[in-house]
C-alpha positions, 0 to 999 in steps of 0.5 A, spaced: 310 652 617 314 647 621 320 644 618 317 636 618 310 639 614 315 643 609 318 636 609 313 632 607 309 638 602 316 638 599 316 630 598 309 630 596 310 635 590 317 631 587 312 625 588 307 628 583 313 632 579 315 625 578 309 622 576 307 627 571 314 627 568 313 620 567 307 619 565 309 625 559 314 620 557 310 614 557 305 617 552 311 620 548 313 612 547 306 610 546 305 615 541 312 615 537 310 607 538 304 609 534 306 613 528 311 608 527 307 602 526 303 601 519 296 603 518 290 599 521 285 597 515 278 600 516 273 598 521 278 594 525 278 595 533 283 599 536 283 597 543 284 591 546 277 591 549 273 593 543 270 599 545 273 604 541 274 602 533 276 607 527 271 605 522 266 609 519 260 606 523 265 607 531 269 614 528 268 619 525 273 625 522 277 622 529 271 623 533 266 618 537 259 618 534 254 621 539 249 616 541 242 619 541 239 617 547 238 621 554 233 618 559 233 623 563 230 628 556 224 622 556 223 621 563 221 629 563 218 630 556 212 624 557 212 626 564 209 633 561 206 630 557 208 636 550 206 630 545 199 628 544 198 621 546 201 615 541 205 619 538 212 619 542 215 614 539 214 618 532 216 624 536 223 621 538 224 617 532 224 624 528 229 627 533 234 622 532 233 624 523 238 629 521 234 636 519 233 636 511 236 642 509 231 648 507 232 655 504 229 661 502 229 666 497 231 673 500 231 679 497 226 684 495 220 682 491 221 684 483 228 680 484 226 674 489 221 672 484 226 671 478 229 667 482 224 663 484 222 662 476 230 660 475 230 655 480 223 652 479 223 653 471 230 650 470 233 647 476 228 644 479 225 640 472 232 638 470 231 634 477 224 631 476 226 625 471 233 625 475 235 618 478 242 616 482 244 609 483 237 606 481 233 611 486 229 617 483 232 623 487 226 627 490 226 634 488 225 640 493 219 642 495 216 648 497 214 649 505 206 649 504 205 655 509 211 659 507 207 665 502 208 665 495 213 658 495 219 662 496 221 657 502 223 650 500 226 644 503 230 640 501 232 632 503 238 632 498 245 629 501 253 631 500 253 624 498 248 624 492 250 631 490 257 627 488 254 622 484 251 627 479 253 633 475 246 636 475 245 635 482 252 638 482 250 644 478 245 645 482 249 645 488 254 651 485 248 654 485 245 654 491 253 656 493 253 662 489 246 665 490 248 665 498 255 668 497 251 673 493 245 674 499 239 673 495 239 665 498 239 664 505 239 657 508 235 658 515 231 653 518 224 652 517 222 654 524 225 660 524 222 663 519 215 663 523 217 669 528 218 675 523 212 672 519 207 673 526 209 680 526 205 682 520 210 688 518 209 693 514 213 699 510 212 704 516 213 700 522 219 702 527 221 694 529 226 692 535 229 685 534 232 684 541 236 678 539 238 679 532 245 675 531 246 671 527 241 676 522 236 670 518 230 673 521 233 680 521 234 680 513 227 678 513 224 684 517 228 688 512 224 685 507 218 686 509 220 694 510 222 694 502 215 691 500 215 697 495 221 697 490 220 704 489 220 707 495 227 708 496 227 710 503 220 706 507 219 710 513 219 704 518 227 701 520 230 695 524 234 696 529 238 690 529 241 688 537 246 683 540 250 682 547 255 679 543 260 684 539 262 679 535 256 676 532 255 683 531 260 684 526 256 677 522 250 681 523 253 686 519 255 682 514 247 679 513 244 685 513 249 689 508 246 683 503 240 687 503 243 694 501 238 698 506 239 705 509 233 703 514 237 698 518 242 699 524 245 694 528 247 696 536 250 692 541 247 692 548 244 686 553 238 685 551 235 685 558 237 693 559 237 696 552 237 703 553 231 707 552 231 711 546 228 718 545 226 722 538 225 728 535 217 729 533 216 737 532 221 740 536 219 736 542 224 730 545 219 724 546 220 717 548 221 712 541 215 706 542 216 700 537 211 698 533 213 691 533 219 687 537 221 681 535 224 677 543 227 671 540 230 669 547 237 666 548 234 658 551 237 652 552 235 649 544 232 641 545 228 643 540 235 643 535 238 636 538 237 634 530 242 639 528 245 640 534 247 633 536 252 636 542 244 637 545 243 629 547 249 629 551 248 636 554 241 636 556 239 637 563 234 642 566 239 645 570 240 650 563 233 651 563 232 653 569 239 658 569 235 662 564 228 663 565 230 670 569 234 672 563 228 670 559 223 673 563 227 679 564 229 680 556 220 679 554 220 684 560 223 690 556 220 689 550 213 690 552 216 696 556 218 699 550 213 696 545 207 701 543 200 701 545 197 697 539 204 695 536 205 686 537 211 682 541 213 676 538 217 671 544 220 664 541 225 660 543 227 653 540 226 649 546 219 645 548 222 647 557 214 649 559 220 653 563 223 657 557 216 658 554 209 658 557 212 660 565 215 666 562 209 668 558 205 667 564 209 671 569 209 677 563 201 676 563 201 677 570 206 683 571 203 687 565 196 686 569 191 687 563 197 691 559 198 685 555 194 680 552 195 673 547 194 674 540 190 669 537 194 667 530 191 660 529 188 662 521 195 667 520 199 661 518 195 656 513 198 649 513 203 650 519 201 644 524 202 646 531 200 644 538 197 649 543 200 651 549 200 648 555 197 650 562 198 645 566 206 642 567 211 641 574 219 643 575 224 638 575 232 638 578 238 636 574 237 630 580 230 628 577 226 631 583 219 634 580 215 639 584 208 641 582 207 648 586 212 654 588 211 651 596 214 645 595 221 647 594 225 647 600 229 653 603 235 651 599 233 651 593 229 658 592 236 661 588 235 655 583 227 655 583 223 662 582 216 662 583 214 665 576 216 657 574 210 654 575 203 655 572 199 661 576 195 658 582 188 662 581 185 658 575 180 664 573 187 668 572 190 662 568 184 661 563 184 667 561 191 668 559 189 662 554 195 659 554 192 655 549 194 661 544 202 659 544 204 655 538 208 649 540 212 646 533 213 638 533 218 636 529 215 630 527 208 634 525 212 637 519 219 634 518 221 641 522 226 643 529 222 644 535 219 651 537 215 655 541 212 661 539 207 668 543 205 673 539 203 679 545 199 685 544 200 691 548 193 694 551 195 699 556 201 702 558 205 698 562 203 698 569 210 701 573 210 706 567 204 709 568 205 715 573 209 720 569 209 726 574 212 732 574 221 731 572 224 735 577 231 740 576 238 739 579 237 744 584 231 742 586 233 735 587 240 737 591 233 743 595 228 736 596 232 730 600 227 726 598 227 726 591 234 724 592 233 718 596 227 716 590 234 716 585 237 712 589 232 707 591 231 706 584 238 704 583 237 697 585 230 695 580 231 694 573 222 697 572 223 703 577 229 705 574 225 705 566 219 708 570 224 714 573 227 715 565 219 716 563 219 721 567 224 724 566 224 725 558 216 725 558 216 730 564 215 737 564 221 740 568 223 747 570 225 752 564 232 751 567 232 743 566 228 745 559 234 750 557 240 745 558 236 740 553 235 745 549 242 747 549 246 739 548 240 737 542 242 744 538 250 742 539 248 735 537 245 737 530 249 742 528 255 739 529 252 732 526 257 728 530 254 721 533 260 719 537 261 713 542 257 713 549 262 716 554 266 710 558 263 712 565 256 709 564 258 703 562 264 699 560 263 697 552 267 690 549 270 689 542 272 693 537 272 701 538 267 704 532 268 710 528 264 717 529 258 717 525 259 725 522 253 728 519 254 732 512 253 739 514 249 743 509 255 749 507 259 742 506 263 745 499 263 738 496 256 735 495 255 741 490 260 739 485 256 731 486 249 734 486 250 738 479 253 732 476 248 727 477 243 732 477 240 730 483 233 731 484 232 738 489 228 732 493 233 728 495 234 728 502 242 731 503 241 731 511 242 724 511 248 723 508 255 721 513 261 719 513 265 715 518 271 720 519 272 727 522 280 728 520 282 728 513 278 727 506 272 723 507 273 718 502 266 714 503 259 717 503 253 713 506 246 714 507 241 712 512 234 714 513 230 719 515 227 716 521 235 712 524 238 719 523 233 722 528 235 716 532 242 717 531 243 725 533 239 723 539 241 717 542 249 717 540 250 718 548 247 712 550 247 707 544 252 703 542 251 703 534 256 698 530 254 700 524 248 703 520 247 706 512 248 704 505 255 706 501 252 710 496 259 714 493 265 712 493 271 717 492 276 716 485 283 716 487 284 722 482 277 724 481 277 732 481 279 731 474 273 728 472 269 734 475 266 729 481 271 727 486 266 721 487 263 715 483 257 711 484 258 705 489 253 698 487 251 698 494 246 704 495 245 704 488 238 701 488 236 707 494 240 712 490 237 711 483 231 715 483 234 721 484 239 721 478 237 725 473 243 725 469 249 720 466 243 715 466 245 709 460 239 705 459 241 697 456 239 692 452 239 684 455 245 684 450 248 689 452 248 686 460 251 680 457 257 684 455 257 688 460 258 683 465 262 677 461 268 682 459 272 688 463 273 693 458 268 693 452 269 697 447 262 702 445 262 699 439 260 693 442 254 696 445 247 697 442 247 703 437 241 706 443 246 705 448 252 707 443 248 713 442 247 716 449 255 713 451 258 717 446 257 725 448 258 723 455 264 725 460 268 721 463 266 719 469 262 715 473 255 712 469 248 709 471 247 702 466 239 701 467 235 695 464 227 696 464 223 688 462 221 688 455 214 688 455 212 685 449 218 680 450 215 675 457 221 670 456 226 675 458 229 678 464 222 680 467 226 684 474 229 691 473 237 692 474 241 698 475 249 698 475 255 702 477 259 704 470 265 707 468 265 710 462 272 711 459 276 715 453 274 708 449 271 703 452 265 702 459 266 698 465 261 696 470 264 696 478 259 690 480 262 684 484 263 677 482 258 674 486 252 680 483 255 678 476 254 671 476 247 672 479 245 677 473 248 672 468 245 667 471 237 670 471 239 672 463 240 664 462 246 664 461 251 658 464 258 660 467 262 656 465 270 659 467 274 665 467 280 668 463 283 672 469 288 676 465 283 678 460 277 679 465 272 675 461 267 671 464 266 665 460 258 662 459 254 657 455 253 663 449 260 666 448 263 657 448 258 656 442 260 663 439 267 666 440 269 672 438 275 673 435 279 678 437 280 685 431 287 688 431 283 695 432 282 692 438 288 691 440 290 699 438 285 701 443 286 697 449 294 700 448 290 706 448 286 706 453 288 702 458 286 700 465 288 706 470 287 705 477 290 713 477 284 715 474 278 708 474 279 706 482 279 699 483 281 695 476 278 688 479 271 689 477 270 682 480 273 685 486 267 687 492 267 693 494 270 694 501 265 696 506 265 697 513 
C-alpha cells in the first residue's frame, strides 16, 4: 500500500472511531437525561413528532404495536383467488381477531372421559348464569367436529379471568390439568391431521415433524384405545432436525407413559431407512401410517403469530418447496402399500400445498392417489383445493407457467411450482380431494390438509435385483461406478439400500450380517451412530443396554411381585454399562426390535417407560427396586402380589397426607396391609358399580408400606388431578406436615392423638430406607 493511501485509510478509520465514540457518549447523556427526569403520564406522546407514544393504545410492554395490514399478502391471495367470492372481507377481518384459546382432553380413554364430565358437570355449570362487568360470560363450547366433545374452544380473556373467582378457579384449573398432561392447549386445526389418519392399535406410525409433540401425544392415544392392552402392538416413531425441540418432545410425550414411543433425531428429508427382524430374516420396516406435517412459511398463523403480517413475502414460500417436496418424497418411499400419508402444513401458498402434492403425484406415477375424506370429519367446514394458481416474486412479478421464467430466476423457481401443463393428467390427481381450512369458516387458523394412499411400490424402488458381495464389487468396475453414481441422488441412493437389504447376496455377505445382528442381540447394547457417517448435534445420549436373561437381579424382582411368567423381560433396559443400573424402563416388543437393528443408523434421544426404581438401601427389603408411578399402568397387569385394593376414602387419605397410619385405612385395606413386608406396594381402586356418583375410572398407585404407616410416590401434579376427580377442592398445603388441604378436611379437621405422635417418632421418614421422602416431588426421568 502507498504511504499517501495508508495516510488517508489511517485518517478515515480516527474520523469513524471518533464519530462512534461521540455518538456513544451523546447517547450516554441522553439516557442519563432520561432516567433523571419525572415519569410521563400515560398516553402522553414521547417525541416531538407524535409518532411514537407510551400509552396502552401506541405501546405495549415497551414494544410497537404491529399494524395488521400487507398490501402485498392481499394483492396475492385475491389474485389466487383461495376465498370464495364476497367473502374477502370476512376473511381478512378474521385474521386481524386474536385466535380464541381451544384445549383438548388427552389421555387414554377411561381417564379422558372423567375428565370430561368434571369439567362439563361442575366447571362449565358454575359458568352458565355467570356475569362480569354486566356481560354474561360465554361458556366454552366443544369443537362440533372433533369425536366425543373432548375438544373445545373457549373466548375466555386474561382480563376477565381476573374479575372472577369462578372463572379464576377455572383457570387454576385448566393450569393444573396441563402440568399434569391430561389437558393439552393445541389449536384446533392442528388436531385435523392425526384424526385423518384413522390409527389403529397395530399400525407402526412415523411422524416426520413431530416437535413440539401435540400431534404426537395424540397418535399415542389412539395406540392405547384399549386400556387394558399394556403393550399395543403398533408404536410411534416421533422425529425432529432440531435436537432441542427434541428433548420438549420428550417432555410431551413422557405425559402419556407409553412404552410404544421412541423419539429420534434426523432431517426429515433423509431419515434413515430402517430394518426389522421378522422370523430371522432382516426386512425392511414399511409404516402403516406417516404423518408429513411440513416445516412451511405459517400465513395461516397471522392470528397467533402477529410477526407473520410484517414478515410475509413469497420469497419463504419459495425457499421451502424443495424441502417440502422432498420431506413428502421420503414418506411416501417408506410408506407401506395400503398404509395412508397425511401432508399438511399452516400456510394457504399453492406453492406449499397443492404444487408439492401434484409434483408428488406425478413422480409416484400411479404409486399414489388423493384419498377421498370429504364424510370423515362431520361439521368440519373446508374449501376444496385448487388446480389452477400462478407463482409470484417477493418483487410482485407473477408467472403463470415454468417457461416464462427467465434464465436468472430458475434457482429461485422450479418447474414443480406451477400446476402440470396436461389437464387430463391434472384431473385425474383431483386436486379438489385437498382440505383447505379458512379462518373465518370456523373461527380457526388457516390450514391445508392431503391425505395420500399408497397403491404401488414407488416407481425408483421397484427394481430390487440381486445384492452383490464386497469381492464382487472391488472384481466388477461397473458396480463400483453404479455406488458412486448414486452418491449424488437422494431416490437412487434409498433405491440402492432396498437393494441391498432385500437383495439375495452371496453366502459371504449373508455370513457378515449373520455374524453383526447375533453380536448385537447378545450383548443388547444400542449405542450411538458412529461419527463417520455423519456429524450428530446436541447432547450426547447414553447406550440403550438391554437386560440380558442370566441377569442376577431380575429374579429377586420377578419373586417379589410375583410377575406373571408372560411378562415380557427381553424388553426391559437400562441406560448405563458401568456400575449399578440404578433405573429399569420398558419398551415394546416392536421398538425393541427396531432398536437392535437400527442403533447404527438412528439417533435415538429417548424411548421406554420407567417401571423400577432402585431403593437407596433396597436389599433390605428383599427387592433392590421399588415400582416407579410412571410405568405402572404398563406394569400392573402383570403383578400378582403386593397388591392393596382401596376405597374412595382411602385415596382421599392417601393423597391428602404423606405418612397415614394403617388405622387410618379401610379395615379391608388394614386388613390386606397388616401382614405384608415392608417394601414397595401396588394402591388399586376399581369404580364401584352399584355407586354411579363416584369415581367411575380406575386408579392404580405406587406405595410404601412401612413399619406403621403407608405412603404413596405419586407426583404433586397427579395428586392434585386425583383429588380433583374425587370432587374435592384443593385449597392449600401444609408443607412441613406433608398434607394437602381440601374442601373436606377444611369442613372436618382432624385432630391430632398423642398416639399418633409416638408413632411418627417411631417410624419416621427414612430417606436410607424409603427413597425420596418428598412425596410431591416427581419422579426424575430422562
Amino acid at each position: 500500500m502507498q504511504p499517501e493511501v495508508r495516510r488517508v485509510c489511517c485518517a478515515v478509520g480516527s474520523c469513524v472511531r471518533s464519530a462512534c465514540a461521540a455518538a456513544w457518549a451523546m447517547g450516554r447523556r441522553a439516557r442519563g437525561r432520561r432516567f433523571q427526569q419525572p415519569p410521563q403520564p400515560e398516553g402522553e406522546e414521547d417525541g416531538s413528532d407524535g409518532s411514537r407514544k407510551r400509552g396502552q393504545e401506541g405501546w405495549e410492554g415497551g414494544y410497537p404495536e404491529i399494524i395488521k395490514e400487507n398490501k402485498l399478502f392481499e394483492h396475492y391471495y385475491q389474485e389466487l383467488k383461495i376465498v370464495p367470492e364476497g367473502e374477502w372481507d370476512q376473511f381478512m377481518g378474521s385474521l386481524r381477531e386474536p385466535l380464541p384459546a381451544t384445549l383438548r382432553i388427552t389421555g387414554y380413554k377411561s381417564h379422558a372421559k372423567e375428565i370430561l364430565h368434571c369439567l362439563k358437570n361442575k366447571y362449565f355449570k358454575e359458568l352458565e348464569d355467570l356475569e362480569v362487568d354486566g356481560q354474561k360470560v360465554e361458556v366454552p363450547q366443544p369443537l362440533s367436529w372433533y369425536p366425543e366433545e373432548l375438544a373445545w374452544h373457549t373466548n375466555l380473556s386474561r382480563k376477565i379471568l381476573r374479575k372472577s373467582p369462578l372463572l379464576a378457579k377455572f383457570h387454576q384449573f385448566l393450569v393444573s390439568e396441563t402440568e399434569s398432561g391430561n389437558i393439552s392447549r393445541q389449536e384446533a386445526v392442528s388436531m385435523i391431521p392425526p384424526l385423518l389418519l384413522n390409527v389403529e392399535p397395530h399400525h407402526k406410525i412415523l411422524d416426520m415433524c413431530a416437535a413440539p409433540g401435540s400431534k404426537t401425544t395424540q397418535l399415542i392415544e389412539m395406540l392405547h384405545a384399549d386400556m387394558s392392552v399394556p403393550f399395543p402392538e403398533g408404536f410411534v416413531i416421533a422425529n425432529d432436525v432440531d435436537n432441542k425441540r427434541c428433548y420438549l418432545l420428550v417432555h410431551q410425550a413422557k405425559r402419556l407413559s407409553s412404552p410404544c414411543i421412541m423419539v429420534v433425531n434426523h432431517d426429515a428429508s433423509s431419515i434413515p431407512r430402517l430394518t426389522v427382524d421378522v422370523d430371522g430374516r432382516k426386512e425392511i420396516l414399511f409404516y402403516d401410517r406417516i404423518l408429513c406435517d411440513v416445516p412451511c412459511s405459517g400465513d395461516g398463523t397471522m392470528r397467533k403469530n402477529i410477526d407473520v403480517w410484517k414478515k410475509w413475502t413469497t420469497l419463504n414460500s419459495l425457499q421451502l418447496h424443495g424441502l417440502q417436496l422432498r420431506i413428502a418424497t421420503r414418506g411416501a418411499e417408506q410408506l407401506a402399500e395400503g398404509g395412508r400419508m397425511v401432508y399438511s402444513t399452516c400456510s394457504l401458498n399453492p406453492v406449499e400445498d397443492e404444487a408439492v402434492i401434484a409434483a408428488l403425484l406425478e413422480k409416484s406415477e400411479g404409486a399414489l392417489e388423493l384419498a377421498d375424506v370429504s364424510a370423515e370429519l362431520p361439521g368440519l367446514k373446508w374449501m376444496p383445493g385448487v388446480s389452477q394458481w400462478k407463482v409470484m416474486t417477493r418483487d410482485g412479478q407473477w408467472f403463470a407457467d415454468w417457461q416464462e421464467v427467465p434464465q436468472g430466476r430458475h434457482t429461485q423457481i422450479r418447474p414443480t411450482m406451477f400446476p402440470p401443463k396436461d389437464l387430463d393428467k391434472l384431473q385425474a390427481m383431483h386436486l379438489e380431494r385437498c382440505l383447505r381450512i379458512l379462518p373465518h369458516h370456523q373461527n380457526t387458523g388457516g390450514f391445508f390438509v392431503a391425505v395420500l394412499v399408497k397403491k404401488a411400490p414407488m416407481p425408483w424402488n421397484k427394481r430390487q435385483p440381486k445384492v452383490q458381495s464386497k469381492s464382487a464389487q472391488a472384481r466388477d468396475p461397473k458396480a463400483s461406478n453404479t455406488v458412486a453414481a448414486t452418491k449424488g441422488n437422494p431416490s437412487d441412493q434409498s433405491e440402492l439400500e432396498s437393494q441391498m437389504i432385500t437383495g439375495a447376496g452371496d453366502s459371504e455377505a449373508a455370513q457378515t450380517t449373520e455374524n453383526t445382528e447375533s453380536n448385537e442381540k447378545k450383548d443388547g447394547v444400542c449405542g450411538p451412530p458412529p461419527s463417520k457417517k455423519m456429524k450428530l448435534f446436541g447432547f450426547k445420549e447414553d447406550p440403550f443396554v438391554f437386560i440380558p436373561e442370566d441377569d442376577p437381579l431380575f429374579p429377586p424382582i420377578e419373586k417379589f411381585y410375583a410377575l406373571d411368567p408372560s411378562f415380557p423381560r427381553m424388553n426391559l433396559l437400562t441406560r448405563t454399562t458401568e456400575g449399578k443400573k440404578r433405573q429399569l424402563y420398558m419398551v415394546s416388543k416392536e421398538l425393541r426390535n427396531v432398536l437392535l437393528n437400527n442403533s447404527e443408523k438412528m439417533k435415538v434421544i429417548n424411548t421406554g417407560i420407567k417401571v423400577w426404581c432402585r431403593n437407596n438401601s433396597g436389599e433390605e427389603f428383599d427387592c433392590a427396586f421399588r415400582l416407579a408411578q410412571e410405568g405402572i399402568y404398563t406394569l400392573y397387569p402383570f403383578i400378582n402380589s403386593r397388591i392393596i385394593t382401596v376405597s374412595m376414602e382411602d385415596v382421599k387419605t392417601l393423597l391428602t397426607q404423606e405418612n397415614p397410619f394403617f388405622r387410618k385405612l379401610s379395615s379391608e385395606a388394614y386388613s390386606q396391609v397388616k401382614d405384608l413386608t415392608k417394601g414397595s406396594v401396588v394402591l388399586k381402586y376399581e369404580p364401584d358399580s352399584a355407586n354411579p356418583d363416584t369415581l367411575r375410572c380406575p386408579i392404580v398407585l405406587c406405595g410404601w408400606r412401612g413399619k406403621a404407616s403407608i405412603r404413596t410416590f405419586v407426583p404433586k401434579n397427579e395428586r392434585l388431578h386425583y383429588l380433583r376427580m374425587m370432587g374435592l377442592e384443593v385449597l392449600g398445603e401444609k408443607k412441613k406436615e406433608g398434607v394437602i388441604l381440601t374442601n373436606e378436611s377444611v369442613a372436618s379437621p382432624e385432630q391430632p392423638e398423642e398416639e399418633d405422635a409416638k408413632q411418627t417418632a417411631q417410624d419416621p421418614c427414612n430417606p436410607d430406607s424409603v427413597p425420596g421422602c418428598d412425596p410431591g416431588a416427581a419422579e426424575p426421568s430422562r
